[in-house]
C-alpha positions as CSV (number, residue, x, y, z in Angstrom):
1,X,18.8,-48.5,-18.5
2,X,15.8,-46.0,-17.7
3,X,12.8,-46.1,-19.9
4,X,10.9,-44.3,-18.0
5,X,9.9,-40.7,-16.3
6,X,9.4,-41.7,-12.7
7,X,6.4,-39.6,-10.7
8,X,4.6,-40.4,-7.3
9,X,1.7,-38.2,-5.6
10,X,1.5,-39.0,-2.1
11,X,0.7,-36.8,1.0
12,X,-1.5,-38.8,3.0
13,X,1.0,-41.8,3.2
14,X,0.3,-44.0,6.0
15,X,3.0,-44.4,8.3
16,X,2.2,-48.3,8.4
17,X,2.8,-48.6,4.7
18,X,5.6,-47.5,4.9
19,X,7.5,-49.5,7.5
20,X,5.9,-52.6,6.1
21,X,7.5,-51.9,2.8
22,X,10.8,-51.1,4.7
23,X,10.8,-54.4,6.5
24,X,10.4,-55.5,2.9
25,X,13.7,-54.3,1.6
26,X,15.7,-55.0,4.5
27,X,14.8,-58.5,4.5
28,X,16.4,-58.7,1.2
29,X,20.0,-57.3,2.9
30,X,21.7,-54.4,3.7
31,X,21.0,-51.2,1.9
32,X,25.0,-50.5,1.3
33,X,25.3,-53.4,-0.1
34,X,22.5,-54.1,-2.8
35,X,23.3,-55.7,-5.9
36,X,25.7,-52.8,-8.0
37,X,22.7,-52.9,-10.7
38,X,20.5,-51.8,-8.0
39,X,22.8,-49.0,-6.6
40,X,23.9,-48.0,-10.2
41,X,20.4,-47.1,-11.0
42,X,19.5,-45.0,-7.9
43,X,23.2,-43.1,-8.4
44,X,21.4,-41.9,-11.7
45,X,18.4,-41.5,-10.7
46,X,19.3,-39.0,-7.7
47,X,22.0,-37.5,-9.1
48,X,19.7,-36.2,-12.4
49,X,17.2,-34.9,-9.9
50,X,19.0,-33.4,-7.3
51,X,20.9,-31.0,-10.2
52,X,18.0,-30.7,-12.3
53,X,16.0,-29.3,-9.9
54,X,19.1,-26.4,-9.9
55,X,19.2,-26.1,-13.5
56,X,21.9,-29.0,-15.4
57,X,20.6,-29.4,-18.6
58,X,20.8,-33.2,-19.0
59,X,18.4,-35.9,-19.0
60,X,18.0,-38.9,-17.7
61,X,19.2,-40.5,-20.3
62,X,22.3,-38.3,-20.6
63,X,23.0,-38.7,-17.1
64,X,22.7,-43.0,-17.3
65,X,25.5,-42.6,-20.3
66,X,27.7,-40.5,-18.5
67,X,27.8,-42.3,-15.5
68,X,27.4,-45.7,-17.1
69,X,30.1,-45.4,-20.0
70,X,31.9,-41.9,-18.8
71,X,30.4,-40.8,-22.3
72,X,30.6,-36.8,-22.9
73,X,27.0,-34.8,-24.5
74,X,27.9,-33.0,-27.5
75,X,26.8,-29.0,-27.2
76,X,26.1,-29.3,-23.2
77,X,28.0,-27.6,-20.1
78,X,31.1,-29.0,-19.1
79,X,30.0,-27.8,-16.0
80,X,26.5,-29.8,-16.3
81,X,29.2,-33.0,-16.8
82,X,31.4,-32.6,-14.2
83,X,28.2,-32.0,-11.8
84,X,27.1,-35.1,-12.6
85,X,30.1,-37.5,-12.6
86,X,31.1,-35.6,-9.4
87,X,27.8,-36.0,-7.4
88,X,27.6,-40.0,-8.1
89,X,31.0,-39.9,-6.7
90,X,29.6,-38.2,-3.6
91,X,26.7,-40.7,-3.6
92,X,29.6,-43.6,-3.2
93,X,31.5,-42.1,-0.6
94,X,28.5,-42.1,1.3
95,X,27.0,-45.2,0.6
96,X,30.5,-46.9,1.4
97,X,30.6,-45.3,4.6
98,X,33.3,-43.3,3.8
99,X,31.4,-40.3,4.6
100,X,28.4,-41.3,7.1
101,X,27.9,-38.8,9.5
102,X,25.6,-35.4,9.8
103,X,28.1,-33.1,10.6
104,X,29.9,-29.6,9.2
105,X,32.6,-31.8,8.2
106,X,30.5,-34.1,5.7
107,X,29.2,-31.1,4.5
108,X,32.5,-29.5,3.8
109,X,33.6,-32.9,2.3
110,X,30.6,-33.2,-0.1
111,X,30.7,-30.3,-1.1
112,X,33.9,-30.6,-2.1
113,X,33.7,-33.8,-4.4
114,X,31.0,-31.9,-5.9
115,X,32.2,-29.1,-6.8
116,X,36.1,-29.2,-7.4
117,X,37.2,-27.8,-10.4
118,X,33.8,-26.1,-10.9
119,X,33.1,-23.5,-7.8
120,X,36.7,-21.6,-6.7
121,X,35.5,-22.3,-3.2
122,X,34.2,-26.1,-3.0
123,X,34.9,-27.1,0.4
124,X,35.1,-24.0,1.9
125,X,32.4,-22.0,3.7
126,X,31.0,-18.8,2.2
127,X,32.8,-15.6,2.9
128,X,29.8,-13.3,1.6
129,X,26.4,-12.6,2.8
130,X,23.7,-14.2,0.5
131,X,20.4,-14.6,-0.5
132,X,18.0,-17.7,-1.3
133,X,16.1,-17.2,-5.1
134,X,12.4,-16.7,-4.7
135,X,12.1,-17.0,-1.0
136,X,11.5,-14.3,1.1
137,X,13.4,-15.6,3.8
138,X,17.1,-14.2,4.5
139,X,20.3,-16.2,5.4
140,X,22.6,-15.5,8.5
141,X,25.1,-12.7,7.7
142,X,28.7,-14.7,7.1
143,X,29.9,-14.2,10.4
144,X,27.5,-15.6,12.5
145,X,28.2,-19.2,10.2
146,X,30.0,-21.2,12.0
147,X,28.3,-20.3,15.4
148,X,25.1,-21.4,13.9
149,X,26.3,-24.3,11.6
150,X,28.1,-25.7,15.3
151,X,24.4,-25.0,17.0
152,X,22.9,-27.3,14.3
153,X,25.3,-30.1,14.3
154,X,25.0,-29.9,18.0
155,X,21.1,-30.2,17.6
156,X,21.2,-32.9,15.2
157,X,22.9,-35.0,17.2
158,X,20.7,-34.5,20.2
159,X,18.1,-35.4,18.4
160,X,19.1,-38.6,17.0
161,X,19.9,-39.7,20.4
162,X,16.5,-39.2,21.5
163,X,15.0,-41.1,19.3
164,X,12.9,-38.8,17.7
165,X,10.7,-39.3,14.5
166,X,13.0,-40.3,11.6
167,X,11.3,-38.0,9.0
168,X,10.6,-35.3,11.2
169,X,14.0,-35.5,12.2
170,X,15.0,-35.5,8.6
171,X,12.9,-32.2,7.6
172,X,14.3,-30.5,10.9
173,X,17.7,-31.1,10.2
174,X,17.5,-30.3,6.6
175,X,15.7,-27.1,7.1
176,X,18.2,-26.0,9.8
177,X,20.9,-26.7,7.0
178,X,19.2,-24.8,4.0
179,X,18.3,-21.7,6.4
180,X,21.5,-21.2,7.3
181,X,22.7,-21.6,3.8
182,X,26.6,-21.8,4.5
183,X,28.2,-22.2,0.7
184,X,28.0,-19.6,-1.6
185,X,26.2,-21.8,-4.2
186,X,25.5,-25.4,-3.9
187,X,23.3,-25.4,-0.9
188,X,21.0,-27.6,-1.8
189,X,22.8,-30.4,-3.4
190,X,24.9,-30.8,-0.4
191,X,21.6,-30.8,2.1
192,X,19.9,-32.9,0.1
193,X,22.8,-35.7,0.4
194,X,22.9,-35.2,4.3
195,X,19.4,-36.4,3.9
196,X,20.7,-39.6,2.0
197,X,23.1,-39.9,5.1
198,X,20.7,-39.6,7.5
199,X,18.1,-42.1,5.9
200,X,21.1,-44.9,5.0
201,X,22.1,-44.1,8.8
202,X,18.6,-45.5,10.1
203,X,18.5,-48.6,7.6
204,X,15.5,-46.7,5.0
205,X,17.2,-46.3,0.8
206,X,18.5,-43.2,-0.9
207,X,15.9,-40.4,-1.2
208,X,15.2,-38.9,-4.4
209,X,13.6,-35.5,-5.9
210,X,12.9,-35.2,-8.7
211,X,12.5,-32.2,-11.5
212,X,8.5,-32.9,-10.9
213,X,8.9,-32.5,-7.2
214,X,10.7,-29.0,-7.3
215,X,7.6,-26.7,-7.0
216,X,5.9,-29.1,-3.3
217,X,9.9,-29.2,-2.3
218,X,10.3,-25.6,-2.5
219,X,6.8,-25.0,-1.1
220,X,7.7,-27.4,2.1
221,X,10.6,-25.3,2.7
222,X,9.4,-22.4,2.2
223,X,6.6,-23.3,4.6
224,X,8.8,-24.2,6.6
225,X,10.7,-21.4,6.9
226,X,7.5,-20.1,9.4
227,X,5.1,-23.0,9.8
228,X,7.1,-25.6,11.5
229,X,8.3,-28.8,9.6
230,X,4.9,-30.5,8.8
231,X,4.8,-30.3,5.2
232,X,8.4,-31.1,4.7
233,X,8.1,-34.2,6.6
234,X,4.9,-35.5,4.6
235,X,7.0,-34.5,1.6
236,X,10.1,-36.8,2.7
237,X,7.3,-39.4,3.4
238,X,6.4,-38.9,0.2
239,X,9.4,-39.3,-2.3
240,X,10.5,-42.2,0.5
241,X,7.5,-44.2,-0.5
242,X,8.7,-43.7,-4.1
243,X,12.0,-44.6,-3.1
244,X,10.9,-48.4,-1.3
245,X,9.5,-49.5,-4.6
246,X,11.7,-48.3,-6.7
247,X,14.3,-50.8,-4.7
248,X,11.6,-53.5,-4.0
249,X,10.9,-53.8,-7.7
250,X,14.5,-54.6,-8.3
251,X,15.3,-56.6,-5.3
252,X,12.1,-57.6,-3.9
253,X,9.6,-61.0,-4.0
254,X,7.2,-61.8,-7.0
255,X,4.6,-59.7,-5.0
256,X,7.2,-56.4,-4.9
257,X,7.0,-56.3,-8.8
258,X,5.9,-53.0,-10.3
259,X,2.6,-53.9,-12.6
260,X,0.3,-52.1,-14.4
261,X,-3.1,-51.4,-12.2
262,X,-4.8,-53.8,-13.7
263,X,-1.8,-56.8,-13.4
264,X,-1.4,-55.8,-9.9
265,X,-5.2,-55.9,-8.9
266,X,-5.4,-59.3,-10.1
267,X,-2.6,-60.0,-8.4
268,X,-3.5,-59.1,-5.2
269,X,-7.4,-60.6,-5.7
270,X,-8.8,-57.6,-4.9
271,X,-11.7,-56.0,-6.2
272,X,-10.4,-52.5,-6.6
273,X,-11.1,-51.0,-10.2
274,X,-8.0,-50.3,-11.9
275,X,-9.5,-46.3,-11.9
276,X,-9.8,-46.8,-7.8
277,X,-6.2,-47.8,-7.7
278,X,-5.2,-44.5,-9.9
279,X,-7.5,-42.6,-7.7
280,X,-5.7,-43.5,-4.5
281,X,-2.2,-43.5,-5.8
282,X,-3.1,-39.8,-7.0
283,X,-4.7,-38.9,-3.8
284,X,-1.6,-40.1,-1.8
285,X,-2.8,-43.1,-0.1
286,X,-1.0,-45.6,-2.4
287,X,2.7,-45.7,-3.5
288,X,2.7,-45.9,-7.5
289,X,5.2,-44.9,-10.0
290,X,4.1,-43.6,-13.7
291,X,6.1,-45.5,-15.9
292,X,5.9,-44.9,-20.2
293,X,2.7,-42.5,-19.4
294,X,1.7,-45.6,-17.3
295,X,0.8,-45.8,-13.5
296,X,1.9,-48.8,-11.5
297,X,2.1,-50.3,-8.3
298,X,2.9,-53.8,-6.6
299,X,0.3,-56.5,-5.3
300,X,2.2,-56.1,-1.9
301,X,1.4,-52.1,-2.2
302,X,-1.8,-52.7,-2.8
303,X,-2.6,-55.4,0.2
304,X,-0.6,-53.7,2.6
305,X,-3.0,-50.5,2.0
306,X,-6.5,-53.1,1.7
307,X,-4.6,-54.0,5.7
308,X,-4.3,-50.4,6.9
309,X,-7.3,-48.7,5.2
310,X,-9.8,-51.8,5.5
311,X,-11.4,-50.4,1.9
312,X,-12.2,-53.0,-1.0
């Protein structure tokens, strides 16, 4: 299914772009219901990143035939197999609504389906104080967990009554989650699907990072960690760009196909070089995707940036 390595540069995305390209995608229907091809393919696609970034050995191709035909990989970790199989499952019990909210209890829940049969305590909080690999922040001692974990639920939810900045929203609650860093292991996968709940939750796709992302996800936490949320929510802006097209190219208009630079720009009757195009898409100002050593973008992409930057 996947012939491709899929990688997107983008800090600077405008804002604008990106709710254009939403309106785009929920034009075409709801996001829980997208054709199954559609869902199928962002299952894999998240559920290689989100445990590559934490060390499973597969691939992407690996991960499309186990998921796809429940095939097993010769000489790899049964562990690496049942993380994967397990963490699409988690993605469908979210995206069917089954588990849809930000709470202590999704997290319990997902962490669960993820790790049964592979962590003696899925499901259950830790019981042990921790540490977090290479940062130089420390987690809450155990029994201050659930006092904290009840804080941040409560603080999410205030939040999302008030309205407040989706993404920012996203990186605050997120962070809140990873700092206090209730499981013994697993952290991560689970926080990064309460992201997936909170974006489905306000009508924008699945997020997905990626093994390229790891070192600027690790850095906006990090930063985070002391610098206030910033970073992180340019980051989520980021991979949520990759995320629109990624959808749009499969369910979108003519104009939502992913080109190469040169098909798009004469789609879009611009006069952008193809090397401009690169330039931007590098520089963050342009959602593109590197397919087979290739970049591309869509003609809608690339006139809804020509709108918001006035360039070309």
């Amino acid at each position: 299914m996947f012939k491709y390595l899929i990688c997107i540069f983008v800090s600077i995305m405008d804002r604008h772009i990106l709710n254009r390209l939403r309106e785009r995608m929920l034009d075409r229907g709801s996001l829980r219901n997208m054709p199954e091809k559609t869902l199928q393919e962002s299952f894999i696609l998240n559920t290689w990143g989100t445990n590559a970034i934490e060390g499973n050995t597969l691939t992407l191709d690996e991960v499309t035939r186990v998921i796809e035909s429940g095939m097993t990989i010769p000489d790899r970790p049964v562990r690496d197999l049942l993380e994967t199989i397990q963490h699409r499952s988690a993605l469908a019990e979210i995206v069917s609504g089954r588990i849809c909210e930000v709470s202590m209890k999704s997290a319990l829940d997902l962490h669960r389906h993820i790790f049964y049969g592979i962590l003696i305590d899925a499901g259950q909080w830790r019981k042990v104080n921790v540490r977090i690999s290479g940062s130089r922040y420390s987690p809450p001692r155990v029994e201050k967990l659930i006092s904290l974990l009840r804080e941040w639920e409560k603080h999410y939810a205030a939040m999302d009554m008030g309205r407040e900045d989706i993404f920012a929203q996203a990186a605050e609650m997120h962070i809140g989650f990873e700092s206090i860093h209730p499981f013994s292991d697993g952290n991560g996968r689970v926080g990064r699907l309460l992201l997936n709940i909170h974006f489905l939750n306000h009508n924008w796709p699945l997020i997905h990072i990626l093994p390229n992302d790891r070192g600027s996800y690790l850095d906006a936490l990090e930063a985070a960690h002391g610098k206030g949320v910033s970073k992180l929510t340019e980051f989520l802006e980021t991979n949520m760009a990759r995320s629109l097209v990624f959808v749009l190219d499969k369910v979108g208009s003519e104009e939502d196909n992913l080109l190469t630079l040169k098909e798009a720009r004469e789609a879009s009757g611009t006069d952008y070089s193809s090397k401009y195009l690169a330039l931007r898409i590098k520089q963050g100002e342009l959602p593109g995707i590197r397919l087979n050593k290739m970049w591309k973008t869509s003609p809608a992409s690339i006139n809804l940036y020509r709108e918001v930057k006035g360039r070309g």
